[in-house]
C-alpha positions in Angstrom: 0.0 0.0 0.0 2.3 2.4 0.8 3.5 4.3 -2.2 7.3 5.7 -1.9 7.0 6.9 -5.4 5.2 10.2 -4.0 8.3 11.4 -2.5 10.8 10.9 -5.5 8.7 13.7 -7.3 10.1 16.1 -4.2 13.4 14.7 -4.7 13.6 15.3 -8.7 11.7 18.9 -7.8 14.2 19.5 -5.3 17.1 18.9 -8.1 15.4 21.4 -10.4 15.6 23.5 -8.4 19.1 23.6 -7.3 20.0 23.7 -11.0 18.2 26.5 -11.4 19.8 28.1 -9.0 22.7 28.6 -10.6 20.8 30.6 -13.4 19.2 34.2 -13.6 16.0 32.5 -13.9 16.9 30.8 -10.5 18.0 34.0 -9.0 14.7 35.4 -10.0 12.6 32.3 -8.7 14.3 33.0 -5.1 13.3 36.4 -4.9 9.8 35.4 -6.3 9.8 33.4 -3.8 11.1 35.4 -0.9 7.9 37.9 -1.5 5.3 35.0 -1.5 6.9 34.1 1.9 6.4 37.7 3.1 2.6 37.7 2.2 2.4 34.0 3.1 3.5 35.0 6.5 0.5 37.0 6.8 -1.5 34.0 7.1 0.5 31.9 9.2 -2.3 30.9 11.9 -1.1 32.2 15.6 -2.7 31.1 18.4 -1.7 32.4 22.3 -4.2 29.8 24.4 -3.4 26.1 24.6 -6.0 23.5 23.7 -7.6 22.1 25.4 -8.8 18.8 22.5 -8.1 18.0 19.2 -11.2 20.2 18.2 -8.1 23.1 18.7 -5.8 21.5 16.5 -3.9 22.5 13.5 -3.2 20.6 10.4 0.2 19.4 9.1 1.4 16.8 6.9 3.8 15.5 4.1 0.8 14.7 1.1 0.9 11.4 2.9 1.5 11.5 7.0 -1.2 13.7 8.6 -0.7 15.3 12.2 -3.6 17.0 13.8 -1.7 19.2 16.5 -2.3 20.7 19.4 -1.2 21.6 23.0 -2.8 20.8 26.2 -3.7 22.8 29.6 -0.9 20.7 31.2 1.3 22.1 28.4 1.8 18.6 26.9 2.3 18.4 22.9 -0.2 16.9 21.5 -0.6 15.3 18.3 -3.0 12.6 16.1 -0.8 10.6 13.3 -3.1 9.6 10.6 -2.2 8.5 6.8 -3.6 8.4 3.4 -3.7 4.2 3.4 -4.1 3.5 7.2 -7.7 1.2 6.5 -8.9 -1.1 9.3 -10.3 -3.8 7.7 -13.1 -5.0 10.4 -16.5 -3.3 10.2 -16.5 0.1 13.0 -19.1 0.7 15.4 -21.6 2.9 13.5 -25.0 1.8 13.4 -25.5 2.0 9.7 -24.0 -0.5 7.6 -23.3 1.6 4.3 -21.2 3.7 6.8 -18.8 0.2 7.3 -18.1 -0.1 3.4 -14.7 0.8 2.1 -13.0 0.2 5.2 -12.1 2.1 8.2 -9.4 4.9 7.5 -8.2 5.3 10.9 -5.3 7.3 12.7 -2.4 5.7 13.8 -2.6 6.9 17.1 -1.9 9.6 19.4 1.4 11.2 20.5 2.0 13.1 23.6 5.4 15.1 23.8 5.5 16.2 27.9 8.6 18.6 29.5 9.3 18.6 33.2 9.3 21.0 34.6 5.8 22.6 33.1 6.8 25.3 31.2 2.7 26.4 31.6 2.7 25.6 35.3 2.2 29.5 36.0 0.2 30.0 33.3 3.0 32.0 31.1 3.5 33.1 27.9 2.1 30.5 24.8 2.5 30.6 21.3 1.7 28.4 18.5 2.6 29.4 15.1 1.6 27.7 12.0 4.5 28.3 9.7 3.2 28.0 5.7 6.4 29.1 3.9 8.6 26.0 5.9 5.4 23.6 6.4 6.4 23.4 10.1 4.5 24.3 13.5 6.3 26.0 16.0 5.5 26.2 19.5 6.8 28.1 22.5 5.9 27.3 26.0 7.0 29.9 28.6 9.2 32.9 29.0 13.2 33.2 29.5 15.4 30.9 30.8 12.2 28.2 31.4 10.9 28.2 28.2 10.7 25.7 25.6 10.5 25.7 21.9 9.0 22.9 19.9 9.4 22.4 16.4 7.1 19.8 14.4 7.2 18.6 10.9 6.4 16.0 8.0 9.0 15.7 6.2 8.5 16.7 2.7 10.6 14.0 1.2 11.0 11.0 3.8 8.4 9.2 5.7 9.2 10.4 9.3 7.7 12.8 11.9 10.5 15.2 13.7 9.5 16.6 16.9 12.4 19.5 17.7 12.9 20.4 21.6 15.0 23.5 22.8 15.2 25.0 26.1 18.2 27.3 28.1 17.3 25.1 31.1 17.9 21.6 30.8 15.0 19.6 31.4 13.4 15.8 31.0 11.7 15.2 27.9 8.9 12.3 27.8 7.4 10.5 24.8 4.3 8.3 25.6 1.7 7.0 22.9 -1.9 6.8 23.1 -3.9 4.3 21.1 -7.2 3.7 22.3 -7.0 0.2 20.0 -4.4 -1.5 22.4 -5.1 -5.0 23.1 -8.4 -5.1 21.1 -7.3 -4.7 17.0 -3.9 -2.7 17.5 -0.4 -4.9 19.2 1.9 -2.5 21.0 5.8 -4.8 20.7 7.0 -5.3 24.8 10.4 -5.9 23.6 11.2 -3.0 21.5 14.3 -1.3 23.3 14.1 2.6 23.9 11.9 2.7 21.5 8.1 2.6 20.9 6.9 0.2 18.2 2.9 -0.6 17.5 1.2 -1.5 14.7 -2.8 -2.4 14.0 -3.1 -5.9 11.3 -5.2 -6.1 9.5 -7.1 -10.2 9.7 -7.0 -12.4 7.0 -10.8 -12.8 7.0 -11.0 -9.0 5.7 -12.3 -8.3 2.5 -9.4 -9.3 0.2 -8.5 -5.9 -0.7 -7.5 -4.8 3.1 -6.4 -8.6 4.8 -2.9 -8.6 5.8 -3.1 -4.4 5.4 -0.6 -3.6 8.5 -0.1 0.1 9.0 1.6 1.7 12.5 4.8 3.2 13.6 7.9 3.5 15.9 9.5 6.4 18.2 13.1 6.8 18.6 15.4 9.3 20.0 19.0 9.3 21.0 19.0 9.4 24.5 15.6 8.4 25.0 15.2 5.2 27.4 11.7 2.8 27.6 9.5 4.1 30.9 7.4 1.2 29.6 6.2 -0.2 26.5 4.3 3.1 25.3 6.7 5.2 27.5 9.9 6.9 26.7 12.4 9.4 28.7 15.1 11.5 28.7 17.5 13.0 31.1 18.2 16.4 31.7 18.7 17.5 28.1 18.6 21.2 26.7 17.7 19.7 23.1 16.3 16.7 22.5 15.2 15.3 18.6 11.9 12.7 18.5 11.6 10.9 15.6 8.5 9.0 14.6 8.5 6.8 11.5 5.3 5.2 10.1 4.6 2.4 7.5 1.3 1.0 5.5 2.2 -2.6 4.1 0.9 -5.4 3.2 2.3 -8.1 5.8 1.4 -11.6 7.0 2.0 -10.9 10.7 3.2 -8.0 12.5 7.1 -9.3 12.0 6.9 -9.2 9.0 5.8 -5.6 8.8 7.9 -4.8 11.8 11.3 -5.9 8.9 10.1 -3.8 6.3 9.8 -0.8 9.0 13.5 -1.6 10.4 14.8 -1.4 6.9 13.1 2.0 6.2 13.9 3.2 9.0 17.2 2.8 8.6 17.9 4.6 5.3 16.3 7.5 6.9 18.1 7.4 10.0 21.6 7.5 7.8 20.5 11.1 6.2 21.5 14.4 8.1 19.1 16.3 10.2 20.0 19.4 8.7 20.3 18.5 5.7 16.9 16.7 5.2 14.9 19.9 7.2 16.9 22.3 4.8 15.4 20.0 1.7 11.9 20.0 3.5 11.5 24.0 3.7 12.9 23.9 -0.1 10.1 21.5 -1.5 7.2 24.3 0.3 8.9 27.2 -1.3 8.9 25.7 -4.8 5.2 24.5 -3.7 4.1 27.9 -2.8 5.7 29.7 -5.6 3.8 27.1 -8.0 0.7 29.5 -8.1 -0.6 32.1 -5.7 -3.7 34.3 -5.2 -3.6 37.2 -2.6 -7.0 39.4 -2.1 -6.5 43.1 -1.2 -9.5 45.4 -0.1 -12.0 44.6 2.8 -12.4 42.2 5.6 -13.8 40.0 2.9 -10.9 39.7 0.7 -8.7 39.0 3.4 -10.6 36.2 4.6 -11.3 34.9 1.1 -6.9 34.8 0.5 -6.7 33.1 4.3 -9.5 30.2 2.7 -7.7 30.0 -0.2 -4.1 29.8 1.1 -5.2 27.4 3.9 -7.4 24.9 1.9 -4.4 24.3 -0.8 -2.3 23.6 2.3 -4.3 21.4 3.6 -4.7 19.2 0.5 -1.0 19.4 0.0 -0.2 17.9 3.6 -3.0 14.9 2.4 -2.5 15.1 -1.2 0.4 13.0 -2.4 -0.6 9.7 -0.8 -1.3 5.9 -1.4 -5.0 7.1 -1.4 -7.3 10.5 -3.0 -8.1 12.8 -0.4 -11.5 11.8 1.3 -13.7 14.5 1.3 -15.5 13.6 4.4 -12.8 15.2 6.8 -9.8 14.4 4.7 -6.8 12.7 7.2 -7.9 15.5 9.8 -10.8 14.0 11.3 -11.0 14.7 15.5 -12.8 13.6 18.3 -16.3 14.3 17.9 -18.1 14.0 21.4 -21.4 15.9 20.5 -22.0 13.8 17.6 -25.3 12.1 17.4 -27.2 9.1 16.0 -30.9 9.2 15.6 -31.2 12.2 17.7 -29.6 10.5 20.7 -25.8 11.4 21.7 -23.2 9.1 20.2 -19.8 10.0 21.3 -16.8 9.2 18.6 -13.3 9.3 18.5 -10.8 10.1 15.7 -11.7 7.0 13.8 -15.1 8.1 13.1 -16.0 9.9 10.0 -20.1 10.4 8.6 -20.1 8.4 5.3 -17.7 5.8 5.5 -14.9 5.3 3.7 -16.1 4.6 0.2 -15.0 7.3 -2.2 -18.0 9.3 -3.5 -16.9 10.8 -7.1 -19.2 14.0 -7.1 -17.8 15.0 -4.0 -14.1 13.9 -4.2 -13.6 16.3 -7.6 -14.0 19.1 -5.9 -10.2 19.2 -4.0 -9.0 18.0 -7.5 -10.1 20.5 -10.1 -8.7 23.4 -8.6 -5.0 21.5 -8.7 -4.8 22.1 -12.3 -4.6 26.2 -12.5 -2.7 26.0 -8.9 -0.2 23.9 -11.1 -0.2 21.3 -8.2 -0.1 18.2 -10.8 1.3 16.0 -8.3 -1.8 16.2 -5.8 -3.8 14.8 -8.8 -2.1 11.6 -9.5 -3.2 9.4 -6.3 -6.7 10.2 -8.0 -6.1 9.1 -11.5 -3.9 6.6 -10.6 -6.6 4.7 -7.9 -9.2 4.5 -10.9 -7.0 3.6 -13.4 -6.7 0.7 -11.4 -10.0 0.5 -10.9 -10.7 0.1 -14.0 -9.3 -3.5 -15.3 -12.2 -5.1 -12.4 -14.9 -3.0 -13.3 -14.6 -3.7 -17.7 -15.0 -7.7 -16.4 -17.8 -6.6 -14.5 -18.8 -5.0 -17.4 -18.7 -7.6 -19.8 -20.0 -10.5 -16.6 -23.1 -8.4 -16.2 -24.2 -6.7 -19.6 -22.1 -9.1 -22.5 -20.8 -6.0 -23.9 -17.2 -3.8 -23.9 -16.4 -0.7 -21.8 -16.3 0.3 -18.4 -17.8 2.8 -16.1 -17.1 3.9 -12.2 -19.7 4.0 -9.5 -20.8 6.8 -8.0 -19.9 5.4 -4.5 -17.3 2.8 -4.2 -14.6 2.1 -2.1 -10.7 2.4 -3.3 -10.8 -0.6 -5.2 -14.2 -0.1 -7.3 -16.1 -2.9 -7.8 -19.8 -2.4 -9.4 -22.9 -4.1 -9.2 -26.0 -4.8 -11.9 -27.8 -2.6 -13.6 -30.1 -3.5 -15.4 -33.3 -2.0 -16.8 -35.4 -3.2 -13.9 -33.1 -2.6 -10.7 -34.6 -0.6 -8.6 -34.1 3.5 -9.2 -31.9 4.8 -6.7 -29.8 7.9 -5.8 -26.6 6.4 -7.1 -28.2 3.2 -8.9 -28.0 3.7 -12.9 -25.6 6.8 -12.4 -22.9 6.6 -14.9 -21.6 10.1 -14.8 -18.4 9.8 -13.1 -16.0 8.2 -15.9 -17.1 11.1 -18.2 -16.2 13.5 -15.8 -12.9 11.9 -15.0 -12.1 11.6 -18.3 -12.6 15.1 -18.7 -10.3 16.2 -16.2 -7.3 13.8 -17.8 -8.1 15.8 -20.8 -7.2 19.1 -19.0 -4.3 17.4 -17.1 -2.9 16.4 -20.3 -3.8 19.7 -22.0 -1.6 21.4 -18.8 1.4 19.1 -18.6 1.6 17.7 -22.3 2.3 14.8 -20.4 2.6 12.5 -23.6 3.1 9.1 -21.7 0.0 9.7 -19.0 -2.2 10.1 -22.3 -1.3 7.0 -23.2 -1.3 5.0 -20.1 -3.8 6.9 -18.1 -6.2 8.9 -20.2 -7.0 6.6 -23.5 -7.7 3.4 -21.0 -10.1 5.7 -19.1 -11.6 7.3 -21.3 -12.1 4.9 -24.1 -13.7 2.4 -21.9 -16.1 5.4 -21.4 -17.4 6.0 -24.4 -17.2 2.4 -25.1 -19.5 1.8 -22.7 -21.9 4.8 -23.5 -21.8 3.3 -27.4 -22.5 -0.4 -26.4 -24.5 -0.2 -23.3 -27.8 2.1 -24.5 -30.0 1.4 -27.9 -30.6 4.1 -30.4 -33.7 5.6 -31.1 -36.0 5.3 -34.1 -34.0 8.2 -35.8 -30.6 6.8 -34.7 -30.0 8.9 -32.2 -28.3 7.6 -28.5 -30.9 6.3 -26.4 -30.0 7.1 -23.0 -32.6 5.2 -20.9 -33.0 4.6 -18.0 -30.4 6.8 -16.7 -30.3 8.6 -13.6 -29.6 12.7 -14.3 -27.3 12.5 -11.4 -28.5 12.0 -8.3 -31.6 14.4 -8.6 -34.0 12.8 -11.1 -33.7 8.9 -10.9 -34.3 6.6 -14.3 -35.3 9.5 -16.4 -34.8 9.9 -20.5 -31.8 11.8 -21.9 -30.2 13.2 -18.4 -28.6 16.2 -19.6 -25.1 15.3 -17.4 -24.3 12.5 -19.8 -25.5 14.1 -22.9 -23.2 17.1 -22.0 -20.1 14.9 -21.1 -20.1 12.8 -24.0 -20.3 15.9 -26.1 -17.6 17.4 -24.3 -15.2 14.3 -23.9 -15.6 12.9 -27.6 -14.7 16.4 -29.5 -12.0 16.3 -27.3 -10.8 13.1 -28.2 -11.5 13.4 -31.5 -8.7 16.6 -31.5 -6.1 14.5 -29.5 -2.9 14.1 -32.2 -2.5 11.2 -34.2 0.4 10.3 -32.5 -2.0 9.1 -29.5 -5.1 8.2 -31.7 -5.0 5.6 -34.7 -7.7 6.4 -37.8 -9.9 3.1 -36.5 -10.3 4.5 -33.3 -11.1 8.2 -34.3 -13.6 6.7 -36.7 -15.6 4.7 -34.4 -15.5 8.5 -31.6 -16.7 10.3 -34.5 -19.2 7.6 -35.5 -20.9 8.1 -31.8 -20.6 11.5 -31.9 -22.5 11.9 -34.9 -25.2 9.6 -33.2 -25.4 11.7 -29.7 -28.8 13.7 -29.0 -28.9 17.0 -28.5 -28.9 18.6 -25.3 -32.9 18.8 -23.7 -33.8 22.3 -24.2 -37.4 23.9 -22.9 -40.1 24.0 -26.1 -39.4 27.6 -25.9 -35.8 27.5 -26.3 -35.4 29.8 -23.4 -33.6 27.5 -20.9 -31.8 24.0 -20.8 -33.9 20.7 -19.0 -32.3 18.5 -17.2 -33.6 15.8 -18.8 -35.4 14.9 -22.1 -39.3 14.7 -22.2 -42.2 16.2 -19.9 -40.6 17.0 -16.5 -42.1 14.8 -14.2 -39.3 13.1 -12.4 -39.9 13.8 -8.9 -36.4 15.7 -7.5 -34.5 13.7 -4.8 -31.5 16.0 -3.6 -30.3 19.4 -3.9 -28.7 19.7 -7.4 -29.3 21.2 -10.7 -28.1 19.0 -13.3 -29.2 21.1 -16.0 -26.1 23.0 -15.2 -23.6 20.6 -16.0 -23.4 21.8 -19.7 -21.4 25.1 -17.9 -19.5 23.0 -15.5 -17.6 20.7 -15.5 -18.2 20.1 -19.2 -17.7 23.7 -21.1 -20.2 23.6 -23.9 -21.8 26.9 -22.7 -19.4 29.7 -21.1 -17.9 32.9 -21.3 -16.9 33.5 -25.4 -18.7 30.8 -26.6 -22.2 30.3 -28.6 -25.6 30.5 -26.9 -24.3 32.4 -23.5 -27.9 33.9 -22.7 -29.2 30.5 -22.9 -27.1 29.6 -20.2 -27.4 33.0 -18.5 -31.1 32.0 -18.5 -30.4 28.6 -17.1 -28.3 29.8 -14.1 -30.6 32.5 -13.3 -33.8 30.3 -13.1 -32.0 27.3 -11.3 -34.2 26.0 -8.3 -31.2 25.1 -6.5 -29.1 27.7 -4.8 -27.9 26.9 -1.6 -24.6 27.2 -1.1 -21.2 25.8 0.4 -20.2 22.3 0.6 -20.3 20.5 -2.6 -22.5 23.2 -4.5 -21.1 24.0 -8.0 -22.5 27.7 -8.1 -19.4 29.9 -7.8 -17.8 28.2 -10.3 -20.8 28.1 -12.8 -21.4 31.8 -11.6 -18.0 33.0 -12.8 -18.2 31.0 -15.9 -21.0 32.8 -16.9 -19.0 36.2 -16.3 -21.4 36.4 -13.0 -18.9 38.2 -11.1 -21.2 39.7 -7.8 -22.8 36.0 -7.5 -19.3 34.4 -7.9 -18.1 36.7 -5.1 -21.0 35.8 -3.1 -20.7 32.4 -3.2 -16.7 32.4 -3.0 -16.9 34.3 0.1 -19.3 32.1 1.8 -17.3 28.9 1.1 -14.3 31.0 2.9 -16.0 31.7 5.9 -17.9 28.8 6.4 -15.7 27.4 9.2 -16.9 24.8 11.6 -18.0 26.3 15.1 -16.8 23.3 16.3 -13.2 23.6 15.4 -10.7 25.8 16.1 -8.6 25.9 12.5 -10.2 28.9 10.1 -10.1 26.1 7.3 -11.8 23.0 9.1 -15.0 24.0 7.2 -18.7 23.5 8.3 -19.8 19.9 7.5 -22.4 21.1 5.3 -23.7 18.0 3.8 -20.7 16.0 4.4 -18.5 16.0 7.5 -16.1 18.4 9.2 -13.6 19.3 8.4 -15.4 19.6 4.3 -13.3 19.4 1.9 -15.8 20.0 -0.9 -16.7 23.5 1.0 -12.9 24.6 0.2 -12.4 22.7 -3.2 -15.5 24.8 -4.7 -14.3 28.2 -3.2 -10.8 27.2 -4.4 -12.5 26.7 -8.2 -14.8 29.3 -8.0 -12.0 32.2 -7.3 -9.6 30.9 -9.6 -12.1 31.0 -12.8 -13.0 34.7 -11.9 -9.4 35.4 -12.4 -8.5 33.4 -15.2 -10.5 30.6 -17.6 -9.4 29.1 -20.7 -10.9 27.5 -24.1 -8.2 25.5 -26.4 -5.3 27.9 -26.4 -7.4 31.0 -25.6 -6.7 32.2 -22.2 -9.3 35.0 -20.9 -8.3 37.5 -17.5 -10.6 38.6 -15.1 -13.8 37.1 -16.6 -16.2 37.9 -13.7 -14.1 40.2 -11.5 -15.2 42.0 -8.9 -14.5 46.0 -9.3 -13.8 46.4 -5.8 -11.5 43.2 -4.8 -7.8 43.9 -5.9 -5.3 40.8 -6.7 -1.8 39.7 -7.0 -1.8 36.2 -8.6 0.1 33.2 -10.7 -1.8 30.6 -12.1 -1.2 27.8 -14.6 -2.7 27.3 -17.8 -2.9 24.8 -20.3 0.6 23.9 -22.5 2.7 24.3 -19.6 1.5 28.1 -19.2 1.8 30.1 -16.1 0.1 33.5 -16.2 1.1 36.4 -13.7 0.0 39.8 -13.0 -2.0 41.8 -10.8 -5.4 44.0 -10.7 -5.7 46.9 -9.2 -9.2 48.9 -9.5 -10.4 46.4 -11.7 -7.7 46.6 -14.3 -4.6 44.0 -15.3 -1.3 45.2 -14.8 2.2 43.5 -14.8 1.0 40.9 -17.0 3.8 37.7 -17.3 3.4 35.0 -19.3 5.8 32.3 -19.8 6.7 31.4 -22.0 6.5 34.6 -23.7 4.7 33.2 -26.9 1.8 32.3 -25.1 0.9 36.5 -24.8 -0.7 36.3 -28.1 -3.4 33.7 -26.7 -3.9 36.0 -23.9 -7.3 38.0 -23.3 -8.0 40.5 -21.3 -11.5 40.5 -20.5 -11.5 43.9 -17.9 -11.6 46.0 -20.7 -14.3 44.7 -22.6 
């Protein structure tokens, strides 16, 4: 399970960027650099009162190991490990069954980091400082010659947790690990040696996909000595280094597992401190200076840059692991004591998280299509890459259940797919007869390949996907009596179930096909391109009111009753382009988005972004400034976000503000790259975002107007447009 593969793109980053060092472009990325760390500073989170639970806790990670962090009362260090692939394989304790599916993705554990004597006993000075530019937390406990400083971070580029300990006064230092799974699913070793070794196994009886999973950790430090088995202490030290070192693998017992730890444990421990932390704060510069967006103006603006500049780093520190981000609290789920079932108080712990641990496509999209503009290309593979493995499993399932080619994803499914049948007469459902999601994904490997030229993912990646797709779309559904696709019954997402002609699908495979169709022959042979354009010439047209005045979102009389909260009408603006800003027929989708029944907002609601494709720059603003502020009242970190429909902290919520700001500043069509599309006058803006053929665009807007435009390369200018002075 555990993929080391995500931290050899920091490595080979990390080279680049030492080359270009040696350059004038490299002298010119430091100093580009140097000012987004000043205005990143800005929005370093600083808190001066400890704790007291992991509801005051902040976020840090490595794109696989996750640390929720805080400080207790008692002035104990606090932290939760948790990591992308860490899935229990027995059923939890939740009282709905769906919620077991998928397995359990659980923390690790709990770490407590304690100092004698309490630097809080008097109730002195605290600080905790979120640090964004070196993706480290600092901490300070106490004043003068008592106090003590604590550094913690994720490596970047190893799989280990540092915990950093200064003080003037020497003083003990002790280590002790909480796991509340100890001698029921999780082993902690009794004859580990000043050190702290524990692991949870996975049984054999688990569904085959998680059996023999093994995923847990050890402590070391020089000069630490065992207390007891889940205790270690120091003597009196003035600095004192903790490092924690976790592993996901598939092992037959807990020895095994425990060799595979010793051995990468001990290529880590050969590397220089200095050296590696050095490396670490290097891979978050050339992170942060990857894209940026800074708001100036009101209140409002400077809360909507702290949303934005909090919610990419928190998908970075969850974003390059075994496993997509879940949206349902990502890796930074906490305690949860008020949470209830049925009305009646259910207490939870860390493990806990509302809607299981299947992936839900709809709602996992939304942390992944911002990644393309911020140029964070690396955040997207762990999604491509867990369907595209998917998707061998699901075309048998495909040809077991229907006799015919292609492939589609579920809706809902855990990490390693699976479908079930669907036939005409299954029983309509939310997610039953809902096969959306491969068009969609398809749709974003077009863009991904369209950014990054990225020749050998089209080939291995994108064609597989996609033309399983369309295959499925082509053999799957009849034609009607004029030739025309048939798409029936098909659920129009999950709002109108087994309807006619759902406009989603109609939309995607117009969208996906001409794209395909344009992809270079070097990808696409003539056979193939035939049999695309053959389909394409049989799809229906979009269902349109008798009137012509606004799109349907579904073919025939509309009848259907409604069972969520969506308008799927819409989809034809995002995510699949047809209408938008520069293109045909904009009042008809004007029209649309104005007369939508749907408008709540927050969470997994597609508005801001269809708002500012539309050039709807005050309802863009609206709804990007409610995602930003939308934190939960039950946490303490400004970008744990409300659960909304989902779970705290949302990761949708910050994935559609993230999407919806970035298209008011910058959208694209083919080579055409169009500024400031639905910009508010009164917000200004420094920003860098990517565009398609390796593209970055730079500038800023001040009183509504472009200035210091960039573009590199430098032939790109010609595609640009500069939409504030239409």
């Amino acid at each position: 399970m555990m993929n080391n593969k995500v931290f050899k793109y920091a490595g080979a980053a990390l080279l680049s960027l030492a080359a270009a060092g040696f350059s004038k472009a490299g002298a010119q990325t430091v100093k580009s650099q140097n000012v987004i760390a000043s205005q990143l500073d800005g929005f370093n989170v600083k808190w001066d009162v400890p704790g007291p639970t992991s509801a005051q806790s902040m976020p840090l990670g490595n794109g696989d190991i996750g640390l929720n962090v805080w400080v207790e009362k008692s002035g104990d260090l606090v932290f939760y490990i948790s990591k992308t692939d860490a899935w229990g394989g027995e059923p939890d304790q939740q009282k709905d069954p769906w919620m077991q599916q998928g397995g359990v993705l659980m923390k690790l554990g709990a770490i407590h980091v304690s100092v004698s004597p309490n630097p809080l006993a008097k109730n002195t000075a605290f600080k905790q400082i979120l640090r964004l530019s070196k993706g480290e937390i600092w901490i300070q406990e106490g004043t003068g010659k008592t106090a003590v400083n604590l550094r913690v971070w994720v490596d970047a580029n190893h799989p280990v947790i540092r915990v950093e300990a200064q003080s003037s006064t020497p003083v003990n230092v002790n280590v002790k690990l909480d796991n509340w799974r100890a001698g029921l699913t999780d082993t902690v070793l009794n004859n580990q040696k000043n050190q702290i070794t524990w692991y949870h196994h996975n049984a054999p009886t688990a569904d085959a996909h998680l059996a023999h999973l093994t995923f847990g950790a050890v402590i070391k430090g020089k000069g630490l000595v065992s207390k007891d088995a889940s205790t270690l202490q120091s003597g009196k030290v003035t600095s004192q280094l903790i490092s924690i070192y976790p592993l996901t693998a598939v092992a037959g017992s807990g020895g095994q597992w425990l060799s595979k730890l010793q051995q990468q444990t001990a290529g880590i421990e050969k590397l220089n401190l200095e050296q590696t932390r050095i490396a670490h704060q290097k891979w978050w510069q050339q992170f942060w200076n990857r894209s940026w967006v800074f708001l100036h103006g009101d209140e409002q603006a400077s809360q909507v840059t702290q949303g934005y500049v909090l919610q990419r780093f928190v998908t970075a520190c969850a974003g390059r692991g075994a496993a997509p981000i879940k949206f349902n609290g990502s890796i930074f789920v906490v305690d949860n004591p008020g949470w209830k079932h049925d009305g009646k108080p259910d207490p939870q712990n860390a493990d806990f998280r509302a809607w299981g641990g299947q992936y839900w496509f709809q709602n996992t999209r939304a942390m992944y299509w911002p990644r393309l503009m911020a140029g964070d290309f690396d955040i997207m593979l762990p999604l491509f890459r867990m369907y595209a493995n998917i998707l061998p499993a699901n075309t048998a399932q495909v040809k077991q259940f229907y006799n015919h080619g292609g492939a589609y994803f579920a809706e809902t499914a855990p990490f390693w797919g699976g479908l079930q049948f669907m036939g005409p007469d299954v029983k309509a459902n939310y997610t039953n007869h809902y096969f959306t999601p491969i068009l969609e994904l398809s749709m974003m490997m077009l863009d991904y390949y369209d950014y990054t030229r990225d020749a050998k993912f089209a080939k291995q990646t994108l064609l597989p996907v996609a033309t399983a797709g369309l295959e499925f779309f082509d053999q799957h559904f009849g034609r009607d009596s004029s030739g025309k696709l048939l798409l029936d019954p098909d659920n129009s997402i999950e709002m109108f179930w087994k309807v006619h002609n759902p406009a989603p699908d109609i939309a995607g495979l117009h969208a996906v096909i001409s794209r395909m169709l344009q992809l270079p022959a070097t990808l696409v042979n003539s056979k193939t391109r035939q049999q695309w354009q053959k389909l394409y010439n049989e799809l229906p047209p979009l269902p349109v009111a008798a009137d012509k005045s606004v799109l349907l979102p579904y073919t025939g009389p509309q009848t259907a009753k409604s069972f969520n909260s969506e308008n799927p009408e819409l989809y034809s603006i995002y995510p699949f382009r047809i209408y938008g800003m520069g293109k045909p027929e904009l009042q008809l989708a004007l029209n649309t988005f104005n007369a939508r029944k749907q408008r709540s907002k927050g969470c997994w609601v597609q508005d801001p972004i269809q708002a500012a494709m539309l050039g709807e720059a005050d309802v863009a603003k609206d709804y990007v400034s409610f995602a930003f502020t939308r934190k939960s009242p039950e946490l303490k970190f400004p970008a744990f976000w409300a659960s909304g429909n989902d779970y705290h902290p949302d990761e949708d919520n910050g994935g559609n503000g993230e999407n919806g700001l970035q298209q008011m500043l910058l959208q694209t069509d083919g080579k055409k790259i169009m500024l400031l599309p639905a910009w508010p006058a009164d917000w200004d803006a420094d920003f860098k975002l990517n565009a398609p053929y390796n593209t970055t665009v730079e500038g800023k807007v001040v009183k509504g107007k472009l200035l210091n435009l960039k573009v590199t390369p430098a032939s790109r200018m010609g595609d640009v447009v500069d939409m504030s002075k239409k």
